[in-house]
C-alpha positions, 0 to 999 in steps of 0.5 A: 706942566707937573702933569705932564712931567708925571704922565711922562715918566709913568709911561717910561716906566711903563715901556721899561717894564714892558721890555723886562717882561721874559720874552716867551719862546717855545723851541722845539729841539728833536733827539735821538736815542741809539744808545737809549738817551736822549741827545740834542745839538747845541754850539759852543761858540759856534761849532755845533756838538753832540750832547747827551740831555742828562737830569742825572749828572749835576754839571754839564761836562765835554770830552777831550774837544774841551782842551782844545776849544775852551780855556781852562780855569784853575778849579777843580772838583772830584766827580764819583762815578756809578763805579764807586771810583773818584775822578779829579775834573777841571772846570773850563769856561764855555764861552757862548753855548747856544741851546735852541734859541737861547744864548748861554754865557759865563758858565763853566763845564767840566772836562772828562775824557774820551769813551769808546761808546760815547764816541761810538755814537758821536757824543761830545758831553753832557748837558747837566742841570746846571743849565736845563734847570733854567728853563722848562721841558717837554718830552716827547719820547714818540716823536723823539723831540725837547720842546724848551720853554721858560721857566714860568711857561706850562703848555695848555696839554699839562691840563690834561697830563697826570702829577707825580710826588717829584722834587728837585733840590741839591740838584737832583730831580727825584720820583717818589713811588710807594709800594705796599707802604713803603717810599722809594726814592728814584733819581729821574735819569734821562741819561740812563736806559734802564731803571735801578733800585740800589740793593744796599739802600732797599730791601725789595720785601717778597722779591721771590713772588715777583717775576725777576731774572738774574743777568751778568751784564756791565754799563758804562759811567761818564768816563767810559769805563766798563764794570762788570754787574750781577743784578736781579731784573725785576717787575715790580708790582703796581707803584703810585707817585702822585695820581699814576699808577706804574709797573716799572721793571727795575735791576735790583743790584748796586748802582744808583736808584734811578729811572731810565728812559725805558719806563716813558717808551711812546709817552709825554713828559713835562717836566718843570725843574724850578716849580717841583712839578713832573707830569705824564701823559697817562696814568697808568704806565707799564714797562715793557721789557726786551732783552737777549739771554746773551750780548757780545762787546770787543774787548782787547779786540777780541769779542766776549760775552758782556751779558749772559741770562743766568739759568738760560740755554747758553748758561746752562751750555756753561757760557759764562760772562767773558768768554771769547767769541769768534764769530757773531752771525758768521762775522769777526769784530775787533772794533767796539763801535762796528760791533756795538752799532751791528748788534744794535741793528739786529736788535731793532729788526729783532734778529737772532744772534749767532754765536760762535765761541772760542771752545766750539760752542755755538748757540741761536740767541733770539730778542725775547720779552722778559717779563708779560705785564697784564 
């Protein structure tokens, strides 16, 4: 009877473990990058919104629906934007958030306010490492899909995948890449374009041999707002993180030190936030660069010139950064979003842009690579 009783509560012991093993799933999430991130469906209670899957922000945050839709708590945090300025945030609990095929409770995220280009492209917030570090991550920036997986979960191909040097502590995913001896430190941005080295925190030695550009452009942080920038647009000599080798084309100037989606065009990544461990899926990797000598935005409903290439035709015209246009390819914008999105069109059918400006001035602006990479 003893026995018995034993063998018995072995077994329970045995289904109780067994129904605490993680359940595996493998959901496979697609995304669209219009604005060069990287943006997934999620629910919250139920309603379906539009988020922006972000390993550069540290906490998840909404736009003005979360007022609306969550209940506010009383704690508050200050936020320092790519801008420099400081923005007292409110938490507001989320109730049940529903990522792939997992359900998210007692978590709270921030609420920021509304943008013109968030909104531009229906883009409600964004998903922060606050909730992506649970889980594990496949990018497939090809086929334009998130395969979430649990964290104790690596799928067979990253056999076959490339290491590089990542860490992921305070929670901030960072790159390691060294060049001629020297470590830089990149913060692994999926919601960000482009790539950036901070001029203030590295100085970029022989920068007069590599092959660079100077562009007066601007970029949008996580409240929209638009700040103007001068930065040098570098390709950077060969760099190694790990076991890849990379020539990554970088905007030397004052934002943050980061990698953006540009650099992994048509690659795989797997990324791993809880075990330190990012890999790729070549090992070599180069940056192929695109770009207009200049760009338009509509500010006071009036367009302007946003970007202009230093040294190019339209500099050498004395078109400068902010001057009025009054008619793009024969058409007069005074919404952001409709310009915004007609410019992005032209850009992918690689089109010329016609510029008319305010002083008479017109120029042909044509989609040019701005570096050739051997």
């Amino acid at each position: 009877m003893k026995k018995a009783i034993i063998l018995l509560f072995l077994c329970s012991f045995a289904i109780t473990l067994q129904a605490q093993k993680p359940v595996v799933f493998q959901d496979t999430i697609p995304f669209r990058n219009d604005l060069g991130i990287i943006t997934i469906p999620i629910t919250f209670n139920g309603v379906e919104k539009q988020f922006a899957f972000d390993t550069g922000a540290q906490s998840t945050v909404g736009f003005s629906w979360v007022a609306d839709d969550l209940k506010r708590t009383s704690k508050t945090i200050n936020v320092n934007s790519s801008n420099g300025s400081r923005t007292k945030m409110r938490y507001y609990k989320s109730g049940t958030i529903q990522l792939g095929s997992r359900e998210i409770t007692k978590h709270r995220i921030l609420k920021a306010g509304d943008s013109d280009i968030f909104s531009c492209y229906d883009i409600d917030g964004i998903l922060g490492v606050d909730i992506t570090k649970h889980f594990n991550w496949t990018i497939d920036f090809e086929k334009k899909i998130l395969i979430m997986s649990p964290p104790d979960s690596y799928p067979d191909e990253v056999d076959k995948m490339h290491a590089l040097d990542f860490d992921f502590s305070n929670n901030r995913p960072s790159v390691f890449m060294e060049m001629n001896g020297k470590k830089i430190k990149f913060l692994l941005d999926t919601g960000a374009r482009d790539s950036d080295v901070n001029k203030t925190k590295y100085t970029l030695l022989h920068i007069d041999q590599y092959p660079k550009a100077a562009f007066y452009s601007g970029f949008y942080d996580v409240n929209g707002t638009l700040t103007k920038t001068y930065n040098t647009t570098v390709q950077l000599p060969e760099m190694h993180s790990g076991n890849v080798t990379l020539f990554p084309t970088v905007d030397y100037g004052n934002q943050t030190t980061k990698i953006g989606n540009s650099l992994w065009k048509g690659k795989r990544l797997f990324l791993s936030l809880s075990t330190d461990k990012l890999y790729v899926s070549d090992a070599i990797i180069k940056n192929d660069t695109w770009n207009y000598d200049c760009v338009a935005v509509v500010k006071d409903k009036k367009m302007v010139a946003l970007q202009i290439r230093e040294g190019s035709e339209a500099w050498n015209l004395g078109i400068r950064q902010g001057d009025e246009i009054t008619s793009l390819n024969g058409n007069t914008f005074t919404d952001f979003c409709a310009l915004n999105k007609y410019q992005k069109q032209l850009s992918k059918e690689e089109k010329d842009f016609e510029f008319v400006f305010a002083t008479g001035k017109r120029i042909t602006i044509q989609k040019k690579q701005v570096f050739v990479i051997p």
